[in-house]
C-alpha positions as CSV (number, residue, x, y, z in Angstrom):
1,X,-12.5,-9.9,20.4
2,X,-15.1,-9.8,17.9
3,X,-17.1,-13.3,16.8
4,X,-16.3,-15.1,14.2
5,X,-19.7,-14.0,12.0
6,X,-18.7,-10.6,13.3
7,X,-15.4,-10.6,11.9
8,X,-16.9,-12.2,8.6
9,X,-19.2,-9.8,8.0
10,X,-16.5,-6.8,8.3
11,X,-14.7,-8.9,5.8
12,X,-17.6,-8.8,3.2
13,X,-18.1,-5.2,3.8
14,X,-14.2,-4.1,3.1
15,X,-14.4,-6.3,0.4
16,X,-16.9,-4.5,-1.4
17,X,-16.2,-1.2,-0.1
18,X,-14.5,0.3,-3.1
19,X,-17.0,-1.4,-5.3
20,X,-20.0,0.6,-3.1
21,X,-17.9,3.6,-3.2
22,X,-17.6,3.9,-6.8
23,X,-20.9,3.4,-6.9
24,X,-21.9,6.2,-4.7
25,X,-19.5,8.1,-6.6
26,X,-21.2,8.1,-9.3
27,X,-24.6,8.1,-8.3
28,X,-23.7,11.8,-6.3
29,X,-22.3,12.9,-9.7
30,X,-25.3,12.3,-11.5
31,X,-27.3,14.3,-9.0
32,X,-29.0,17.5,-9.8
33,X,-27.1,20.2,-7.7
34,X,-29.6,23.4,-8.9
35,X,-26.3,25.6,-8.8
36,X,-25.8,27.2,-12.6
37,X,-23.4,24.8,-14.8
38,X,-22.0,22.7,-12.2
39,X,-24.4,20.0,-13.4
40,X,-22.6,19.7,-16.9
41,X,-19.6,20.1,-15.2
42,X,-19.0,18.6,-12.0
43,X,-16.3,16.9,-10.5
44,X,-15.0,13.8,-11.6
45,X,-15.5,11.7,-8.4
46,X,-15.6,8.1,-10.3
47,X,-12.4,8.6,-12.0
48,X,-10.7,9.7,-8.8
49,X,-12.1,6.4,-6.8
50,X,-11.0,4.3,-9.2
51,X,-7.8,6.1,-9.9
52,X,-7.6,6.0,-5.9
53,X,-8.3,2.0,-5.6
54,X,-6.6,1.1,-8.6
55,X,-3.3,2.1,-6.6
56,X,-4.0,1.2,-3.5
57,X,-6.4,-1.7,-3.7
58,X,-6.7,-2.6,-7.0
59,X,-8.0,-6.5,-6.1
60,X,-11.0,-4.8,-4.7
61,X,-12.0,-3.0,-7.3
62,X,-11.5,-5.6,-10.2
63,X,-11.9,-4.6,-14.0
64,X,-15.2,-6.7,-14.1
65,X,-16.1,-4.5,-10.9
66,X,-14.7,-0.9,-13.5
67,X,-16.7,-1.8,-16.0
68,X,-19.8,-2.3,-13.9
69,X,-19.3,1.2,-12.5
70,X,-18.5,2.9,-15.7
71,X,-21.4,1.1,-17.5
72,X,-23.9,2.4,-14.7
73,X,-22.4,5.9,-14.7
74,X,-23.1,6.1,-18.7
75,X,-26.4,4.7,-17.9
76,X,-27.5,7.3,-15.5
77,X,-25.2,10.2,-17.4
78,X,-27.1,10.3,-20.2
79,X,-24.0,9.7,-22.3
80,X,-22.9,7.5,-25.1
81,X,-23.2,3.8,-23.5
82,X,-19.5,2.2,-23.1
83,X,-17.5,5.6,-23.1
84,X,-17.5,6.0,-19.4
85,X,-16.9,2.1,-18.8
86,X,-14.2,2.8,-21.8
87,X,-12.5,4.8,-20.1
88,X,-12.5,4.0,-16.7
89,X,-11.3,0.8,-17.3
90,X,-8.2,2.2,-19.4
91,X,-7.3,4.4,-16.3
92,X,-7.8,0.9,-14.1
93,X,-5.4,-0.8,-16.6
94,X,-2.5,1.5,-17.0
95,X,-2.7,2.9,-13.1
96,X,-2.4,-1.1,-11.4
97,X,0.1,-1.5,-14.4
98,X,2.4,2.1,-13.2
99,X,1.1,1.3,-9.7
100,X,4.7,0.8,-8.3
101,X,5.2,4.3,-9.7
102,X,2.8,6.1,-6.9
103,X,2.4,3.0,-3.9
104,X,6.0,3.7,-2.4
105,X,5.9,7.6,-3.0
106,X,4.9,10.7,-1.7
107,X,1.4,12.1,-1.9
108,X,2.3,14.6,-4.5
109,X,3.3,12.1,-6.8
110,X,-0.1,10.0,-7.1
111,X,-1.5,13.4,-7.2
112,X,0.8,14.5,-10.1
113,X,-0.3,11.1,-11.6
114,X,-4.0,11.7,-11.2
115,X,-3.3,15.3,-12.8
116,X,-1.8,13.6,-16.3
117,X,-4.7,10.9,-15.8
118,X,-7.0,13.2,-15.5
119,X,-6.4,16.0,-18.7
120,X,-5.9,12.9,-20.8
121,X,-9.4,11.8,-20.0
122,X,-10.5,14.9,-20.4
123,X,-9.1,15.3,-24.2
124,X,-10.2,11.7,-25.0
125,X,-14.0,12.3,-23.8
126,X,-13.5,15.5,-25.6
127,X,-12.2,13.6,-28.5
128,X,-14.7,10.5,-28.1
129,X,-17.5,13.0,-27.6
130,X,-17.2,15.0,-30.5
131,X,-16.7,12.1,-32.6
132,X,-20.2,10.6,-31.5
133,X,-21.8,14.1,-32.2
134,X,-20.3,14.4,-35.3
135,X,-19.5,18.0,-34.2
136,X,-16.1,19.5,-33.0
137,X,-17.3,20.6,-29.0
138,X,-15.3,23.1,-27.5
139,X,-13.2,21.4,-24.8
140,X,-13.7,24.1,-22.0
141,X,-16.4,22.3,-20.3
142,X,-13.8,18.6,-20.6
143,X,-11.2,20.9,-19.1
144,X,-12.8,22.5,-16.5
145,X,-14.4,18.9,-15.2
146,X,-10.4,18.2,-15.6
147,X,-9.1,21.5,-13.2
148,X,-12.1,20.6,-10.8
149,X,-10.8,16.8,-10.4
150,X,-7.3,17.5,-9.8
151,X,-8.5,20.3,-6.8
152,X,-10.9,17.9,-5.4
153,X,-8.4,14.8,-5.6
154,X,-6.5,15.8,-2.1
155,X,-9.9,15.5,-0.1
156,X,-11.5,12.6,-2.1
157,X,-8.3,10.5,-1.5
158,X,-8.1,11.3,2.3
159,X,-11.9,9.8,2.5
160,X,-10.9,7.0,0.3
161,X,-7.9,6.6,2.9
162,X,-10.2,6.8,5.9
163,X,-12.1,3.7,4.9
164,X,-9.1,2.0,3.3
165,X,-6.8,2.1,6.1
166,X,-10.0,1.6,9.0
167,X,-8.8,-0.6,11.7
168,X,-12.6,-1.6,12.1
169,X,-11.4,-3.8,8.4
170,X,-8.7,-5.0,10.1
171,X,-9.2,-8.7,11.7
């Protein structure tokens, strides 16, 4: 039995949850690792919490909320401004749009999803990048973000699940 400002307070904090995740997300991206190239080319942890959310939770993680986390990342990234908020809130739109697709499936299906989701961000920040440089880029270091992603999506999604399915959120 839990008081009623206890109970409240869990309330706020699952609410936000996804909101403070992304937000780690991509605050741990942006960090300096000091291992050769993984800087340029880490893992795409944003894109996989909001891919994550966007299926399973999409009302706490609002577009308003995507755009937010997308703005900050190209903020802190060093990118053009707008391309990550751009795209993230693309992914948001068509993933709670298909989300009947991957809510009622197996695992491997959302994982197959995040796979397509996550080479055709790669080729449009590719795309989107090279058009801002005025310069064709070679797409390796897009595609290798990409191949990281979809090996690092199994474990980001089982510690997205671990705070989405807590009982402690439960009332």
């Amino acid at each position: 039995m839990r008081s009623p400002f206890a109970r409240r307070l869990i309330s706020v904090v699952a609410g936000v949850a996804p909101i403070l995740i992304a937000l780690l997300c991509v605050i741990i991206g942006v960090l300096p690792l000091n291992l050769p190239g993984i800087a340029s080319i880490g893992p795409a942890l944003t894109l996989m919490a909001v891919y994550y959310w966007s299926i399973f939770a999409p009302l706490l993680l609002p577009p308003p909320a995507v755009f937010l986390v997308g703005l900050v990342q190209d903020l802190l990234g060093g990118g053009p401004i707008g391309l990550n908020a751009l795209i993230l809130l693309a992914v948001c739109g068509l993933v709670v749009n298909q989300r009947r697709v991957f809510i009622a499936r197996a695992f491997h299906m959302a994982w197959f999803g995040f796979m397509l989701i996550s080479l055709g961000v790669a080729f449009v920040s590719w795309g989107l990048v090279s058009l801002f440089n005025m310069s064709l880029l070679t797409p390796a270091p897009f595609l290798v973000q990409s191949g990281l992603s979809i090996a690092l999506y199994p474990v980001s999604s089982w510690l997205f699940s671990r705070v989405h399915l807590d009982p402690a959120y439960r009332a």
